[in-house]
C-alpha positions in Angstrom: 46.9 -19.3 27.1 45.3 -18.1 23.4 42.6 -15.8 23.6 40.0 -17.0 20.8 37.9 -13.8 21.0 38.8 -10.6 19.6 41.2 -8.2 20.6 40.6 -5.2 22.6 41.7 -2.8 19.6 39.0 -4.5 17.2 36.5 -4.1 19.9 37.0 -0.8 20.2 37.0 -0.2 16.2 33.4 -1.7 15.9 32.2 -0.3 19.4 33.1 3.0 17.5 31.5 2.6 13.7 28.7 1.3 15.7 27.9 4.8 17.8 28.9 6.5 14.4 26.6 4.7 12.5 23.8 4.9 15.4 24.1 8.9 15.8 24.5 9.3 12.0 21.2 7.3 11.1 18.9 10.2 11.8 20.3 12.2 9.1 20.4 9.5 6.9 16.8 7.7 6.9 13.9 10.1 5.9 11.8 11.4 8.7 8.6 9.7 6.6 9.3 6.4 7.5 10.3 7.0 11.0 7.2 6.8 13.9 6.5 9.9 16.0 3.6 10.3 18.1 0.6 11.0 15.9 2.6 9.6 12.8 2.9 5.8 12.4 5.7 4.5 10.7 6.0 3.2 7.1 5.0 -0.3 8.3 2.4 0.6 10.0 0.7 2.2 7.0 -1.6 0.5 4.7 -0.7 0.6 1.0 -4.2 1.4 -0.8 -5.0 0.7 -4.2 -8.5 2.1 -5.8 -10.0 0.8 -9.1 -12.3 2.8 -10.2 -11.5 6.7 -8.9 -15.2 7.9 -10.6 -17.8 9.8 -8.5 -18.3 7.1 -5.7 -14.2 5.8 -5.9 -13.3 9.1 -5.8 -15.2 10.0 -2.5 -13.5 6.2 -0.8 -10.1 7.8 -2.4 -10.1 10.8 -0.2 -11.6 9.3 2.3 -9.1 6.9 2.4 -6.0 9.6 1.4 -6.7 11.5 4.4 -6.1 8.9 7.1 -2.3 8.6 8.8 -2.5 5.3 8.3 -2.7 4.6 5.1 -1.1 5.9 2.1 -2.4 5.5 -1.8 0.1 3.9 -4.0 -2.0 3.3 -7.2 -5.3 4.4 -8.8 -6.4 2.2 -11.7 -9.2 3.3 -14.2 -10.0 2.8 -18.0 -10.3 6.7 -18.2 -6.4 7.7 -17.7 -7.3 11.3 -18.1 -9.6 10.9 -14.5 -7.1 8.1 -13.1 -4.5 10.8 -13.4 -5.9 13.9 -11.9 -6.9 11.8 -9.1 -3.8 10.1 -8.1 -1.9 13.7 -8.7 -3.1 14.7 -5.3 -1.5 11.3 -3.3 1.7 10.9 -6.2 -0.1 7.8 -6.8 1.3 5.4 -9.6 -1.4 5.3 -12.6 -2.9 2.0 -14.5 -5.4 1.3 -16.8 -5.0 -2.0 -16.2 -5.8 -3.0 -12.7 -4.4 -6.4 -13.1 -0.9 -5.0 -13.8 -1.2 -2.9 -10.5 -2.4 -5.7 -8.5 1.1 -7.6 -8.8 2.6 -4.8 -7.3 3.8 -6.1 -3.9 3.1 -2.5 -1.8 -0.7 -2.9 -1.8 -2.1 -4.3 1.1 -5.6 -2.9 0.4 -7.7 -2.3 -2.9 -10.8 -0.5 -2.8 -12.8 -1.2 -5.8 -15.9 1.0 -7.0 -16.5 -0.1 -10.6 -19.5 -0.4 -12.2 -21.0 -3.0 -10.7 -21.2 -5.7 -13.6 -17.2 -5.6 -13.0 -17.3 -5.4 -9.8 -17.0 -9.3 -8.8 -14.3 -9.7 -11.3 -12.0 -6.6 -9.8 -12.7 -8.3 -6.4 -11.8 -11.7 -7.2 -8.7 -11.1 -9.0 -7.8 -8.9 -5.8 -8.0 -11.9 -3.5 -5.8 -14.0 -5.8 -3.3 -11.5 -5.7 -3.4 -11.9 -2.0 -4.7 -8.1 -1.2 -7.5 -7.7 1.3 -11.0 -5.8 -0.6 -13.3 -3.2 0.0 -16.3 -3.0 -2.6 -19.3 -1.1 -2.9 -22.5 -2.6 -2.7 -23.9 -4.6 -4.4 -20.4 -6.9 -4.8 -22.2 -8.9 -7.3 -24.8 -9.0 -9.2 -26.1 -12.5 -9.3 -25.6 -15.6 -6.4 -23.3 -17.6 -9.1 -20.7 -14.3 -8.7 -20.8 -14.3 -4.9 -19.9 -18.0 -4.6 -17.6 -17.6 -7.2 -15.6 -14.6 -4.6 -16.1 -16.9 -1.9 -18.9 -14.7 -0.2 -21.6 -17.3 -0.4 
Protein backbone atom coordinates (compact mmCIF):
# COMPACT_ATOMS: atom_id res chain seq x y z
CA UNK A 1 0.00 0.00 0.00
CA UNK A 2 1.61 3.75 -0.97
CA UNK A 3 1.58 6.06 1.75
CA UNK A 4 0.49 9.51 0.20
CA UNK A 5 1.52 11.62 3.22
CA UNK A 6 4.93 12.38 4.11
CA UNK A 7 7.59 10.50 5.37
CA UNK A 8 8.59 10.24 8.94
CA UNK A 9 12.19 11.82 8.18
CA UNK A 10 10.42 15.00 6.59
CA UNK A 11 8.26 15.16 9.52
CA UNK A 12 10.76 15.21 11.70
CA UNK A 13 12.89 17.95 9.58
CA UNK A 14 9.98 20.50 9.75
CA UNK A 15 8.87 19.45 13.43
CA UNK A 16 12.47 20.60 14.06
CA UNK A 17 12.92 24.15 11.90
CA UNK A 18 9.59 24.69 13.52
CA UNK A 19 10.78 24.63 17.41
CA UNK A 20 13.98 26.42 15.98
CA UNK A 21 12.18 28.96 14.51
CA UNK A 22 9.66 29.15 17.58
CA UNK A 23 12.50 29.47 20.42
CA UNK A 24 14.56 31.73 18.03
CA UNK A 25 11.68 34.36 17.40
CA UNK A 26 12.25 36.10 20.71
CA UNK A 27 15.61 37.24 19.75
CA UNK A 28 14.60 38.04 16.55
CA UNK A 29 11.35 40.39 16.76
CA UNK A 30 11.93 43.64 18.82
CA UNK A 31 10.47 43.60 22.28
CA UNK A 32 8.34 47.01 21.04
CA UNK A 33 6.03 45.25 19.17
CA UNK A 34 5.51 42.39 21.39
CA UNK A 35 2.45 42.80 24.29
CA UNK A 36 3.51 42.52 28.01
CA UNK A 37 1.28 43.35 30.70
CA UNK A 38 1.03 47.16 30.98
CA UNK A 39 2.42 47.35 27.31
CA UNK A 40 -0.01 46.73 24.47
CA UNK A 41 1.34 45.46 21.39
CA UNK A 42 2.01 47.38 18.09
CA UNK A 43 -1.54 46.71 16.90
CA UNK A 44 -3.04 47.61 19.54
CA UNK A 45 -1.60 51.17 19.42
CA UNK A 46 -3.13 54.01 17.67
CA UNK A 47 -0.99 55.78 15.07
CA UNK A 48 -1.64 59.63 15.78
CA UNK A 49 -1.10 62.31 13.49
CA UNK A 50 -1.42 66.22 14.81
CA UNK A 51 -1.86 69.19 12.36
CA UNK A 52 -1.15 72.03 13.91
CA UNK A 53 1.55 71.25 16.97
CA UNK A 54 1.07 75.35 18.18
CA UNK A 55 0.15 76.27 21.78
CA UNK A 56 -3.21 74.33 21.94
CA UNK A 57 -1.82 71.19 19.35
CA UNK A 58 1.02 71.10 21.30
CA UNK A 59 -0.75 70.54 24.67
CA UNK A 60 -3.28 67.42 22.59
CA UNK A 61 0.45 66.28 21.30
CA UNK A 62 1.68 65.39 24.72
CA UNK A 63 -1.29 64.59 25.90
CA UNK A 64 -1.68 62.30 23.39
CA UNK A 65 2.41 61.14 23.36
CA UNK A 66 2.13 60.04 26.77
CA UNK A 67 -0.54 57.39 26.56
CA UNK A 68 0.67 53.38 25.96
CA UNK A 69 -1.65 53.23 23.53
CA UNK A 70 -0.92 55.37 21.16
CA UNK A 71 2.14 56.37 19.44
CA UNK A 72 2.74 59.75 17.14
CA UNK A 73 3.88 59.05 13.75
CA UNK A 74 3.62 62.52 12.10
CA UNK A 75 3.29 66.22 13.13
CA UNK A 76 2.29 68.50 10.18
CA UNK A 77 2.53 72.35 10.43
CA UNK A 78 3.35 75.29 8.00
CA UNK A 79 6.09 76.44 10.53
CA UNK A 80 8.68 73.45 10.03
CA UNK A 81 11.02 74.99 12.54
CA UNK A 82 7.99 74.33 15.40
CA UNK A 83 6.79 71.03 13.50
CA UNK A 84 10.29 69.87 14.10
CA UNK A 85 11.07 70.54 17.65
CA UNK A 86 7.86 68.98 18.45
CA UNK A 87 7.95 65.74 16.76
CA UNK A 88 11.82 65.46 18.06
CA UNK A 89 10.47 64.31 21.29
CA UNK A 90 8.07 61.15 19.76
CA UNK A 91 10.83 60.63 16.34
CA UNK A 92 7.76 61.71 14.58
CA UNK A 93 8.02 62.06 10.70
CA UNK A 94 7.65 66.01 9.81
CA UNK A 95 5.21 67.68 6.89
CA UNK A 96 4.32 70.88 5.93
CA UNK A 97 1.84 69.60 4.01
CA UNK A 98 -0.70 67.68 5.88
CA UNK A 99 -2.25 66.29 2.87
CA UNK A 100 1.04 64.43 1.96
CA UNK A 101 0.97 62.93 5.55
CA UNK A 102 -2.58 62.00 5.47
CA UNK A 103 -1.90 59.28 2.62
CA UNK A 104 0.35 57.69 4.88
CA UNK A 105 -1.32 54.30 5.75
CA UNK A 106 0.01 54.17 9.68
CA UNK A 107 -2.34 56.91 10.90
CA UNK A 108 -5.36 55.83 12.43
CA UNK A 109 -6.00 59.08 14.20
CA UNK A 110 -5.37 62.92 13.39
CA UNK A 111 -5.78 65.43 15.84
CA UNK A 112 -6.22 68.78 14.21
CA UNK A 113 -5.76 72.22 16.09
CA UNK A 114 -5.42 74.82 13.35
CA UNK A 115 -6.63 77.97 13.25
CA UNK A 116 -9.97 77.62 13.08
CA UNK A 117 -10.79 79.16 9.50
CA UNK A 118 -8.74 75.81 8.42
CA UNK A 119 -10.02 73.85 10.63
CA UNK A 120 -13.07 72.23 8.50
CA UNK A 121 -10.81 71.80 5.65
CA UNK A 122 -7.94 69.73 7.79
CA UNK A 123 -11.00 67.71 9.10
CA UNK A 124 -12.63 66.92 6.00
CA UNK A 125 -9.74 65.91 4.03
CA UNK A 126 -8.98 63.57 7.21
CA UNK A 127 -12.20 61.67 6.67
CA UNK A 128 -11.52 61.11 2.99
CA UNK A 129 -8.45 59.72 3.73
CA UNK A 130 -10.33 57.30 5.86
CA UNK A 131 -8.58 58.53 9.46
CA UNK A 132 -10.85 58.98 12.37
CA UNK A 133 -10.61 63.16 13.78
CA UNK A 134 -10.29 64.95 16.74
CA UNK A 135 -10.76 68.91 16.43
CA UNK A 136 -10.87 71.69 18.71
CA UNK A 137 -13.83 73.65 19.07
CA UNK A 138 -15.31 75.41 17.14
CA UNK A 139 -14.88 72.59 14.05
CA UNK A 140 -16.26 75.13 11.85
CA UNK A 141 -16.99 78.28 11.58
CA UNK A 142 -20.25 78.65 9.65
CA UNK A 143 -23.40 75.82 9.28
CA UNK A 144 -22.41 75.52 5.33
CA UNK A 145 -18.76 73.94 6.76
CA UNK A 146 -20.47 71.61 9.20
CA UNK A 147 -22.76 70.01 6.63
CA UNK A 148 -20.03 70.10 4.31
CA UNK A 149 -17.92 67.49 7.17
CA UNK A 150 -21.03 65.66 7.59
CA UNK A 151 -21.59 67.09 11.22
CA UNK A 152 -24.90 68.69 10.38
Amino acid sequence: MKSSGISRREFLGRGLAFGAAAVSAPYIIPSGVLAADGRPGANDRIGIAVIGPGRQGGGLLSSAGGSKLARIVAVADVNLVRARERAAKYKAEVYQDYRKMLERKDIDAVITATPEHWRSLTCIHACQAGKDVYAEKPMTLTIREGDDIGAG
